[in-house]
C-alpha positions in Angstrom: 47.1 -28.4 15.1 49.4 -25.8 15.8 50.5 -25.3 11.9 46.4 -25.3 11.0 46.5 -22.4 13.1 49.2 -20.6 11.9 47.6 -21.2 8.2 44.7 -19.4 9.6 46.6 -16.9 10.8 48.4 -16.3 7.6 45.3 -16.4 5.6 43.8 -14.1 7.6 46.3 -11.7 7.6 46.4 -12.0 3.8 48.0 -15.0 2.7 46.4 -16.0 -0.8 43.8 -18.8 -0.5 45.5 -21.5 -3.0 48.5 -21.4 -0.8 46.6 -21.8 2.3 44.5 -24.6 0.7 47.5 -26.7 -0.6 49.5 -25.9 2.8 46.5 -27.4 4.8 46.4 -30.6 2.4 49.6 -31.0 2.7 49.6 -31.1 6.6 46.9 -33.7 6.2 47.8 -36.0 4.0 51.5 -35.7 6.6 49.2 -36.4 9.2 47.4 -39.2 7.9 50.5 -40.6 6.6 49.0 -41.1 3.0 50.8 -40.7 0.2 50.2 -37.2 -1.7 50.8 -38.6 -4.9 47.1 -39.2 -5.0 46.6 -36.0 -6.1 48.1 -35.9 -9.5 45.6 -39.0 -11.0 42.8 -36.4 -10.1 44.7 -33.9 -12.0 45.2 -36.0 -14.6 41.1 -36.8 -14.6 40.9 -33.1 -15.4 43.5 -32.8 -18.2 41.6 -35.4 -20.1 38.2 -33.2 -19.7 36.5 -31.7 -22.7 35.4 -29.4 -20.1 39.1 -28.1 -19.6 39.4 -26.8 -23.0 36.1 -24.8 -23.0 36.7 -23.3 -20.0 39.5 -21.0 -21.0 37.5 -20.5 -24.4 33.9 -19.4 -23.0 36.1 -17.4 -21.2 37.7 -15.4 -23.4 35.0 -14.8 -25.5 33.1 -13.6 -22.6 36.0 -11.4 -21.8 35.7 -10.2 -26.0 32.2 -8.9 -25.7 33.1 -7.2 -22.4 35.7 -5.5 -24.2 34.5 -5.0 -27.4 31.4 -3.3 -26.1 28.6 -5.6 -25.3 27.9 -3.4 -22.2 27.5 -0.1 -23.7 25.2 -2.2 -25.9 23.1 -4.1 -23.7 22.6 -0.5 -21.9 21.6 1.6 -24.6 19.1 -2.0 -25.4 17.6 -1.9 -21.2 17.7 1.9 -21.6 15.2 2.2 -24.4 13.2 -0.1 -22.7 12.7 0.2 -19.5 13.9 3.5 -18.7 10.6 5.1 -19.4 9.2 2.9 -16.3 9.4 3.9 -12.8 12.2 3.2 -11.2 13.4 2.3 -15.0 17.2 3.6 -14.4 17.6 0.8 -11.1 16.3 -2.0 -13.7 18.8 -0.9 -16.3 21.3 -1.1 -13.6 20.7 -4.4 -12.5 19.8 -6.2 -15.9 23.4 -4.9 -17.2 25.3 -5.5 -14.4 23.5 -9.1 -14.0 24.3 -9.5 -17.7 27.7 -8.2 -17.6 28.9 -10.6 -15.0 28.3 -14.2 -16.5 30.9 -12.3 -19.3 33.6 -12.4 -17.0 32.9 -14.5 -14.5 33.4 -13.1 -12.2 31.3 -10.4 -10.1 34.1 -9.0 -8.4 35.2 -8.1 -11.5 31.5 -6.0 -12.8 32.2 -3.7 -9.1 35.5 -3.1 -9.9 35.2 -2.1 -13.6 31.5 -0.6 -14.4 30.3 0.7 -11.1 31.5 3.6 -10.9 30.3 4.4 -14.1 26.7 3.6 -12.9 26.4 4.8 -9.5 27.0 8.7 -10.4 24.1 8.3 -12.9 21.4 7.3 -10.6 22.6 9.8 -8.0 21.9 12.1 -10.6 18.5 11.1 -11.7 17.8 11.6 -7.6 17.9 8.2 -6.5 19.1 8.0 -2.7 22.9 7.5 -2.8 21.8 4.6 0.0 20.0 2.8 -2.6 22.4 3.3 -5.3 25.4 2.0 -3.7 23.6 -1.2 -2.1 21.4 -1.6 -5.4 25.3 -1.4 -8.0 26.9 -4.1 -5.2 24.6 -6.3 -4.9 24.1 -6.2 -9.0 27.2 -6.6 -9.6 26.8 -10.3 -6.7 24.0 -11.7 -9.2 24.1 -13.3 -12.7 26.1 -16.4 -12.5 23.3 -18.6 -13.1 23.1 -17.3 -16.8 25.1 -17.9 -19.7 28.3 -18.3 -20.3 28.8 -18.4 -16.2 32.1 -20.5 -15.5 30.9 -21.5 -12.4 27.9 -23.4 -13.7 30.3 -25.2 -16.2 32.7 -25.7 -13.0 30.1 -27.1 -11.3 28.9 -29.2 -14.1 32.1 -31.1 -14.4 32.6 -31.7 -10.6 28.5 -33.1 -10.0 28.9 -34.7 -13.6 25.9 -32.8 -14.8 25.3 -31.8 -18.2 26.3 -28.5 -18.7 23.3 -27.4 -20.4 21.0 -28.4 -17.7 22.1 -26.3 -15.2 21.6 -23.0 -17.8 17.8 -24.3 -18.5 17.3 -24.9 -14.9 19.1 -21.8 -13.4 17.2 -19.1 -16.0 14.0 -19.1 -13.8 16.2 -18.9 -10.7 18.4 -16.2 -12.6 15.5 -13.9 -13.1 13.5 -14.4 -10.2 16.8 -12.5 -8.3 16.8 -10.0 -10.5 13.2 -9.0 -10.4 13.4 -9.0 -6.3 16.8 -6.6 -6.5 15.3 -4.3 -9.6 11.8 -4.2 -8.0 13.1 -2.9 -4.8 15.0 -0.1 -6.0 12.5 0.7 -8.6 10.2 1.5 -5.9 12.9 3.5 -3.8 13.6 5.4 -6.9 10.0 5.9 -7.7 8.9 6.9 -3.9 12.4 9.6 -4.2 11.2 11.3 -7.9 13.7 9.5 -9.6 14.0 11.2 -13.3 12.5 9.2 -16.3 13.1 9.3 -20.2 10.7 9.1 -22.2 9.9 5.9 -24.4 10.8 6.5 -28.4 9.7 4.0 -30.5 12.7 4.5 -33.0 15.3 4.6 -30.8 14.0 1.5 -28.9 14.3 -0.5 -32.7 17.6 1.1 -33.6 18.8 -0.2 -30.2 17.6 -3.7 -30.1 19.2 -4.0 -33.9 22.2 -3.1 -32.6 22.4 -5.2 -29.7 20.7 -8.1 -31.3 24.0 -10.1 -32.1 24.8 -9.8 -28.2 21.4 -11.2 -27.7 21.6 -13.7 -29.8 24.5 -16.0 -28.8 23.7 -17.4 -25.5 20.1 -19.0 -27.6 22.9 -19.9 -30.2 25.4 -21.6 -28.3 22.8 -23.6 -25.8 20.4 -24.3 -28.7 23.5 -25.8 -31.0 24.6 -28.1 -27.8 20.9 -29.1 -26.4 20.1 -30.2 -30.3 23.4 -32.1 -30.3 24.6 -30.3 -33.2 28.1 -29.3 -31.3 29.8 -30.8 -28.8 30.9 -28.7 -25.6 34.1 -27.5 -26.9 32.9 -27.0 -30.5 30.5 -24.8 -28.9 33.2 -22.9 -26.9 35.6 -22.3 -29.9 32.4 -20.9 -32.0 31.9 -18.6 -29.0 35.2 -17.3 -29.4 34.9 -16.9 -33.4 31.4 -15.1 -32.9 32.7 -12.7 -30.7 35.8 -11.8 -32.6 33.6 -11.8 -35.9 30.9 -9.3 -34.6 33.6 -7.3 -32.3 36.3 -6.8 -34.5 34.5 -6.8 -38.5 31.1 -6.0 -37.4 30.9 -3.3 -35.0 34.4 -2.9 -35.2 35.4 -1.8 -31.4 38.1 -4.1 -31.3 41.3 -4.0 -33.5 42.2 -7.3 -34.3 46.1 -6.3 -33.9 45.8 -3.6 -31.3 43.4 -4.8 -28.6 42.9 -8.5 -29.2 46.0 -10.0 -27.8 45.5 -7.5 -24.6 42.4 -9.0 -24.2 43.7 -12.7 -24.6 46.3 -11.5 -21.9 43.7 -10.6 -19.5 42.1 -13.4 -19.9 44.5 -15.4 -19.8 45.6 -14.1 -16.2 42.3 -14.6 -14.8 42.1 -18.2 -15.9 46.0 -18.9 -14.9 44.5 -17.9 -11.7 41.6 -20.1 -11.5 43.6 -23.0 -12.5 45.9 -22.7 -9.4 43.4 -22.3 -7.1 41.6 -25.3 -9.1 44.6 -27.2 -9.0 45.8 -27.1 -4.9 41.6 -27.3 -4.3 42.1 -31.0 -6.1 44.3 -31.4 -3.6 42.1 -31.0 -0.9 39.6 -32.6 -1.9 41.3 -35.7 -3.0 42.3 -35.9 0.9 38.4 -35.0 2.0 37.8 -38.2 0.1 40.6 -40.7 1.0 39.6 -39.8 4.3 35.8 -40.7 3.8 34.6 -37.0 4.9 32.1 -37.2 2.5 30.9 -40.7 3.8 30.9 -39.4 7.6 29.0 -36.3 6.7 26.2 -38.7 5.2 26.0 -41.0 7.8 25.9 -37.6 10.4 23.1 -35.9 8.0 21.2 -39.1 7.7 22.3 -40.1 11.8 20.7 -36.2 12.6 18.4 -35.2 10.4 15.1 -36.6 9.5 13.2 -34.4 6.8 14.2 -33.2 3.8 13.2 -29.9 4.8 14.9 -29.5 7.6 18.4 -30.6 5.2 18.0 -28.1 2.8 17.6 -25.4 5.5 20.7 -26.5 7.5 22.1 -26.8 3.4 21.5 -22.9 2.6 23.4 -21.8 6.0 25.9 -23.6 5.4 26.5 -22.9 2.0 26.1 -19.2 2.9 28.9 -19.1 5.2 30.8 -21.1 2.5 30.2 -18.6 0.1 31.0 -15.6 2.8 34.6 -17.2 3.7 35.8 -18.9 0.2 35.6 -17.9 -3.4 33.1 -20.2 -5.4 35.4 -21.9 -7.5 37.0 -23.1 -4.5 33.6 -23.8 -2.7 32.6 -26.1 -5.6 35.7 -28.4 -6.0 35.7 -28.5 -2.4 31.7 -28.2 -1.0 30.2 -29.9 -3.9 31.8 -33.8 -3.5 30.5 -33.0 0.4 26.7 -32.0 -0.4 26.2 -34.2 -3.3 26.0 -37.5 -1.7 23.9 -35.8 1.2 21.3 -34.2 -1.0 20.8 -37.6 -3.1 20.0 -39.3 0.1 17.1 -37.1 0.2 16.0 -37.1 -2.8 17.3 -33.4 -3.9 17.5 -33.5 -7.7 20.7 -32.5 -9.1 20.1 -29.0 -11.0 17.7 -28.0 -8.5 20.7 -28.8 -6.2 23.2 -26.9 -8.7 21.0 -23.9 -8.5 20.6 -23.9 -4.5 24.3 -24.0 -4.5 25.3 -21.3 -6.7 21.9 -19.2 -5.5 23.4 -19.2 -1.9 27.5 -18.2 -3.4 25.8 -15.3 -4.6 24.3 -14.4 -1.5 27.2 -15.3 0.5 29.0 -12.9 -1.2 26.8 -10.3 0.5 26.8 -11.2 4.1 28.4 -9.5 6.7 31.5 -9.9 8.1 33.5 -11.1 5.3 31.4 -11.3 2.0 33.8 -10.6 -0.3 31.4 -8.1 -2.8 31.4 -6.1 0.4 34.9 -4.8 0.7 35.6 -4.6 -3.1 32.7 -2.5 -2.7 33.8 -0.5 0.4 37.2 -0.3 -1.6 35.9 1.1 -4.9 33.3 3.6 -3.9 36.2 4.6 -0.9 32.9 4.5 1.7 33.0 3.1 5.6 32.3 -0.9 5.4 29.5 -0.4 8.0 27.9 2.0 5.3 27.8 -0.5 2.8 26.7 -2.9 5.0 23.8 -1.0 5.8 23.0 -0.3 1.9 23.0 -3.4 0.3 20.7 -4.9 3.9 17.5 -4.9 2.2 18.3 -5.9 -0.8 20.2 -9.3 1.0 16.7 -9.9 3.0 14.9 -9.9 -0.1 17.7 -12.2 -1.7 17.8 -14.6 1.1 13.8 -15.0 0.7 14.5 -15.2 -3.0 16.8 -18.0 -2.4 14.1 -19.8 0.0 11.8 -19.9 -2.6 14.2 -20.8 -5.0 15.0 -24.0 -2.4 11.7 -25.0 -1.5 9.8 -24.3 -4.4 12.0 -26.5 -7.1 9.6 -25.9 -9.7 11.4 -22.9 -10.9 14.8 -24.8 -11.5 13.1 -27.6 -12.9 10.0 -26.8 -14.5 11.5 -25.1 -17.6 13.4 -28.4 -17.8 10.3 -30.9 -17.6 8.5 -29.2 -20.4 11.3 -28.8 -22.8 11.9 -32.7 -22.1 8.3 -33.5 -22.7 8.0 -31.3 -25.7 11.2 -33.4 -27.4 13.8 -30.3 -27.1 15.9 -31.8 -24.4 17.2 -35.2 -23.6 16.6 -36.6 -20.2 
């Protein structure tokens, strides 16, 4: 007990989270007196994954259309649209930055990098700095339930659900949360006199024929793997080859030479990262299940808990405090092996469970104390953390009712599913 506490300490006081996970399974495999050599045939499991291979490569050609422009693009595209409407420049905001994060996967990564760049803009088209600060976080918090999200492949290999699944079923999901964040700052902006272009037919066409490449891919990739016509990791190595075709020979904003092997760098460190933190996570979850946590928590849920209703409320605060203390990749190789036996026992589909899962990460990245979109926020923008915490409030309310409805009402994960399945376009 005394060196759990003094991991908590440490990770409190800064200690990265991959060493305090491996230093806690460590202590209890010690404890237990089990062997730790039970963690390398997990790691094995995962070295002999087709998803391990398309990880790194939906990554980096994410990380190519970040680079090589696909934001400036997909602006100009939301621009032409929608900025005529009012409130138009908060739903450009949001459908970029929502856009822009499944790129990198990351969301702490779309505050720290395009922001700043936005927030001036709607400060200056007289939206309240209030809203523009809470309405550019809590942007930059949504969009991993659309493609080429590495958590929803993540989460795909560890619940042993087709990849492709969890897109169709989270695209509903995905939307519906970036309607309720758009249409609340759309309104602020239009009750402040927010400025508004006016809609030109010619620049609307010359924008979505520029963008339409960018647009294209994720119905590309998902079409060529729900047909059968690639296989996962084909379809992550043509990712790669579209991006560096269209970035580097079509719209040419990436030197093949000159910026290519920066990006692969960059890249490169983010995923060297995530396979740490993947790797001492195996770790502690191999001891979670040596130890039958997973089986206890069951018989506790099942001991406790009577209605299904009743689970998947107790299922969304918990996974909100998950997703408030750890990053997700570490909440789903740890959380998911706990919840999945649970939820089958009543009855919880699997995507609709997928999408309740990665639904509440987002928003737990959002509550107060220690969501972690919070203080990159407070960090980047240099504001008081209570000042952020009070700008992004309403738009976490209308998240959290977003993510009830998305809970009970499992239609929207798996109704897009059901009709492509009954129409022939999808296997069961």
């Amino acid at each position: 007990m005394p060196s759990v506490v003094m991991i908590v300490g440490a990770t409190a006081c800064g200690m990265p989270i991959f060493a305090a996970m491996g230093g806690a399974a460590l202590l209890f495999f010690w404890g237990d007196g089990t062997p730790a050599n039970a963690v390398p045939g997990e790691a094995y499991r995962l070295t002999t994954s087709p998803m391990l291979a398309a990880i790194p490569l939906f990554a980096l050609g994410g990380y190519l259309l970040a680079e090589g422009g696909a934001s400036r693009r997909l602006t100009r595209l939301f621009t032409a649209l929608f900025a005529w409407m009012p409130g138009g420049l908060a739903i450009v905001t949001t459908l970029v930055l929502a856009f822009f994060t499944p790129l990198t996967g990351a969301s702490g990564v779309t505050i720290l990098s395009m922001c700043c760049v936005l927030l001036p803009v709607l400060v200056g088209a007289r939206y309240a700095e209030s809203t523009s600060i809470g309405l550019v976080t809590v942007s930059g918090s949504i969009g991993l339930l659309f493609f080429p999200s590495l958590p929803v492949f993540l989460y795909a290999f560890y619940a042993n659900v087709p990849f492709e699944r969890l897109f169709v079923g989270g695209l509903l999901p995905g939307i519906l949360l970036v309607v309720v964040v758009a249409g609340w700052a759309a309104v602020q902006g239009w009750r402040h006199g927010a400025v508004r272009t006016r809609f030109e037919s010619r620049e609307a066409a010359s924008a979505v024929w520029e963008a339409k490449w960018d647009v294209a891919l994720p119905a590309i990739v998902l079409g060529g793997v729900i047909a059968g016509i690639v296989t996962l990791v084909e379809a992550a190595a043509f990712t790669v080859l579209y991006a560096l075709t269209f970035e580097c020979f079509v719209h040419r904003t990436l030197g093949l030479s000159r910026d290519v092997p920066r990006v692969v760098v960059e890249c490169g460190t983010l995923i060297g990262g995530f396979m740490i933190i993947l790797g001492v996570a195996l770790g502690f979850t191999n001891y979670l299940v040596i130890a039958e946590i997973p089986t206890r928590a069951l018989e506790w849920s099942q001991a406790h808990i009577e209605s299904p209703l009743v689970f998947l409320l107790a299922l969304n605060v918990f996974l909100i405090v998950v997703g408030a203390l750890m990053d997700i990749y570490s909440a789903i190789v740890i959380v998911v092996p706990l919840v999945l036996p649970m939820a089958n026992a009543f009855g919880v589909d699997p995507v609709h469970l997928a999408v309740i899962f990665l639904a509440n990460m987002e928003l737990g990245y959002l509550m107060p104390p220690m969501g972690e979109n919070l203080f990159l926020s407070s960090y980047r923008f240099k504001q008081p953390l209570i000042r952020i915490y009070r700008s992004t409030l309403p738009y976490t309310a209308l998240l959290l009712v977003a993510v009830l409805l998305i809970t009970y009402v499992p239609w929207l994960s798996l109704g897009l599913l059901a009709a492509l399945e009954r129409h022939g376009y999808l296997a069961r």
